[in-house]
C-alpha positions in Angstrom: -129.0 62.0 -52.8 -129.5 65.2 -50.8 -133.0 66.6 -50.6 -133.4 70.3 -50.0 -137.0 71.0 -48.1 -138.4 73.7 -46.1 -141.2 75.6 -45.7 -142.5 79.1 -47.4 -145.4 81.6 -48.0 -147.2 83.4 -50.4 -149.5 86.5 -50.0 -152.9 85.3 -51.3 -155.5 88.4 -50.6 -155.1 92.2 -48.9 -158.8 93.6 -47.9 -159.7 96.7 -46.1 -162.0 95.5 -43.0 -163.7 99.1 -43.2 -166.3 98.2 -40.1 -163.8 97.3 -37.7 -161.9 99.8 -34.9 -158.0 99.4 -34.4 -157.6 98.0 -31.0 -155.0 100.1 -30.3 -155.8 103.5 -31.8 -159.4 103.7 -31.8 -159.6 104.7 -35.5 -162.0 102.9 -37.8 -161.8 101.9 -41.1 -158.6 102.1 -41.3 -157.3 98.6 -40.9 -157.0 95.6 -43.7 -156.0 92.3 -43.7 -153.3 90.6 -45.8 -153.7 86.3 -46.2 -151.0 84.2 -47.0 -150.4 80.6 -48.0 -147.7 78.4 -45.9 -146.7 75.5 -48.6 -144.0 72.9 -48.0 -141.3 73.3 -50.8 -139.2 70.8 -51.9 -135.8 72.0 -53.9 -137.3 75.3 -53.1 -140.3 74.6 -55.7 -143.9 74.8 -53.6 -145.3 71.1 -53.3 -148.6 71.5 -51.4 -150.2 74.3 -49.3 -151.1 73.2 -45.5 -152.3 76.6 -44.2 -153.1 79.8 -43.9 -151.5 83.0 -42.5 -153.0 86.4 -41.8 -151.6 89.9 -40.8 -153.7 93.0 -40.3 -152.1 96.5 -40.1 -154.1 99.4 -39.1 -152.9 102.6 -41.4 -153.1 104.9 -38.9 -150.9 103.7 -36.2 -149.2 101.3 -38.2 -150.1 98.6 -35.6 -149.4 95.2 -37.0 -151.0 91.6 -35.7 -150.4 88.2 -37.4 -153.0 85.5 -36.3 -150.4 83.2 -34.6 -151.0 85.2 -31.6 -154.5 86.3 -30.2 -156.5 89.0 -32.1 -158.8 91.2 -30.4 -161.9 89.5 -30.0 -163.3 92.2 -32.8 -160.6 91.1 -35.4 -161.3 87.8 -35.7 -164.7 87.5 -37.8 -163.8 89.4 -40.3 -160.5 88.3 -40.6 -161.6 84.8 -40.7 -164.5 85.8 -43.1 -161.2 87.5 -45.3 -159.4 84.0 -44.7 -162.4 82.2 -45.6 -162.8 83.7 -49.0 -158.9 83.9 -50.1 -158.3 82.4 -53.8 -156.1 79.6 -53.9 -152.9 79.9 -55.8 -152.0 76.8 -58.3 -148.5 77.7 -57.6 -148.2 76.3 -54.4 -148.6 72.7 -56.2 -145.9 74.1 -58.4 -143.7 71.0 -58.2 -147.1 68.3 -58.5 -148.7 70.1 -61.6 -144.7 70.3 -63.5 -144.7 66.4 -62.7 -148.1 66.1 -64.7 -147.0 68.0 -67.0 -144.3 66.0 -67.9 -146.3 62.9 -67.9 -148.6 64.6 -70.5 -146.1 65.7 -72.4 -144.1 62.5 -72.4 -147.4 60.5 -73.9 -148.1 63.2 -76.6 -144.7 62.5 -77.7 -145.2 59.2 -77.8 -148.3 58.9 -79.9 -146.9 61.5 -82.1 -144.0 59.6 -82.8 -143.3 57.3 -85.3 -145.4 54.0 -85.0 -143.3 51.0 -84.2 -144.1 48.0 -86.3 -146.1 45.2 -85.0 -144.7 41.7 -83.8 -147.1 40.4 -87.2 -145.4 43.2 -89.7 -141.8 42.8 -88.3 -142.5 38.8 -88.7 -142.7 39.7 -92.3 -139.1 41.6 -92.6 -135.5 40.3 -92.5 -135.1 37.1 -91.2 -138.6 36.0 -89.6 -139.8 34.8 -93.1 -136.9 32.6 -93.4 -136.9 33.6 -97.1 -140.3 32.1 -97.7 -141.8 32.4 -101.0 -145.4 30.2 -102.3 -144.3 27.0 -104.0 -141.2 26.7 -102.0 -140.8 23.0 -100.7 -139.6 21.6 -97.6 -138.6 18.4 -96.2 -139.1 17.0 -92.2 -136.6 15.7 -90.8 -136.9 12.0 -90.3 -139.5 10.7 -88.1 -138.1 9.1 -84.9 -137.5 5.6 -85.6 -138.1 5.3 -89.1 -136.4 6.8 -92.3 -139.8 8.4 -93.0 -140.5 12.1 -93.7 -143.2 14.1 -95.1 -142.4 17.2 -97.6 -144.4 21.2 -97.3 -145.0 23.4 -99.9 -145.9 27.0 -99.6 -149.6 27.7 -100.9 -150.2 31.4 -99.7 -148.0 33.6 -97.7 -149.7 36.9 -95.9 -148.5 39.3 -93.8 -148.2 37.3 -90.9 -148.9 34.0 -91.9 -147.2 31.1 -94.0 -150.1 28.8 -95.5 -149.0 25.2 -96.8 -149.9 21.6 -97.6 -148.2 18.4 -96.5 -147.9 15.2 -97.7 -148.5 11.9 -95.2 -145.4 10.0 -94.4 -143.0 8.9 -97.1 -139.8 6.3 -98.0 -137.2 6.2 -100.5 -134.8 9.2 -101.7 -137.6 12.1 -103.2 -137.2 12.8 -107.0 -138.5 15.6 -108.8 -140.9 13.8 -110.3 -142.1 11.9 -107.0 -142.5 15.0 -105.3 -144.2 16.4 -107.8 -147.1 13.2 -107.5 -146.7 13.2 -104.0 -147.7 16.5 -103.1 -150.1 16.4 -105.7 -151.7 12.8 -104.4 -150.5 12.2 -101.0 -151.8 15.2 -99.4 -154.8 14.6 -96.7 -158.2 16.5 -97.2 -158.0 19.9 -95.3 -154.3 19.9 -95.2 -153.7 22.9 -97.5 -155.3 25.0 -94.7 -152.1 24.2 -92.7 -150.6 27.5 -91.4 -147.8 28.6 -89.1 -147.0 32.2 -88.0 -143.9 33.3 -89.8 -142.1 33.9 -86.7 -142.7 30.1 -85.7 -142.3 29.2 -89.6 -138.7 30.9 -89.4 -137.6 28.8 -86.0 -138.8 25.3 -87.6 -136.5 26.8 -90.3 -133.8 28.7 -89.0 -133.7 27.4 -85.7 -134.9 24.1 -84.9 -134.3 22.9 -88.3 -137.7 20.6 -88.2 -138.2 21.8 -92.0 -135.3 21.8 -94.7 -135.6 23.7 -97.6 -135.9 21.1 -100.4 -134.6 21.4 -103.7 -135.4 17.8 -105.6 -132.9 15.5 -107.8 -133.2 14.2 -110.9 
């Protein structure tokens, strides 16, 4: 990429220096002194100021002295009181403040945009609740080395979280009706306070396969 700098000025202050004589033509009060801002530019757009420039120009004579090159010793207080005292001009940082601005105006549009949905309210769409619905049951897969398993079933569902009991480890092909008493008798104190996220409640599902939806025979 080609990057177009230089170097520029801008006029910052003019003042009459009404006690001083002209060096050259004797008059006084006739000379004033105009200031101006070097910047560095970048693209042609000002980036930062790193000094200051001043001319004087006596009316009468029309005599004109920049301060690169030696002012009479009588010039140079009050020109350097005028130089002292010149404004600075906010568009020599042209190209820094447009910058912030578009920072700023890049975060206002992004809290004034529409919110995104959490990671806990997206769980809760599509497929991250696996279907999920209190009173649903589900079976584990077998427990290594045995033919055991346990079976779930959903006690409260919120935003974010699946709640559900579990029964301790079983044998023998599940009925309806020996579901029904196991998850009613074979379910260890505190185990109704079982809870998954539905994100992790839709990979033991979806994913992993850990639980099996359950539908009980006759």
């Amino acid at each position: 990429m080609i990057f177009i700098y230089g170097t520029g000025t801008s006029r910052l202050i003019t003042a009459p220096l009404p006690t001083t004589t002209c060096a050259h033509c004797g008059t006084r009060g006739q000379l004033s002194v105009t200031v101006f801002s070097r910047y560095v530019s970048l693209f042609w757009i000002p980036v930062f100021p790193f000094g200051k420039l001043s001319v004087t120009v006596c009316n009468h004579c029309k005599q004109t002295l920049t301060s690169k090159e030696p002012l009479p010793e009588s010039y140079r207080l009050p020109v350097q009181t005028v130089q002292q005292h010149a404004p600075r001009r906010l568009t020599n940082f042209a190209l820094p403040l447009l910058l912030l601005a578009g920072v700023v105006l890049i975060v206002v549009l992004a809290r004034l945009g529409p919110a995104r949905p959490s990671s806990a309210s997206a769980a809760t769409v599509g497929s991250d609740d696996a279907g999920v619905t209190v009173g649903a049951r589900y079976k584990t897969q077998p427990m290594a080395g045995t033919r055991g398993y346990a079976l779930l079933e959903v006690t409260r569902l919120t935003p974010d979280t699946v709640y559900y009991k579990t029964t301790t480890g079983l044998l023998g092909k599940p009925t309806a009706a020996s579901v029904a008493v196991a998850l009613r008798d074979s379910v260890p104190p505190g185990a109704e306070r079982a809870r998954y996220p539905r994100a992790m409640w839709h990979f033991l599902v979806e994913g992993q396969g850990m639980f099996r939806p359950f539908v009980a025979t006759e």
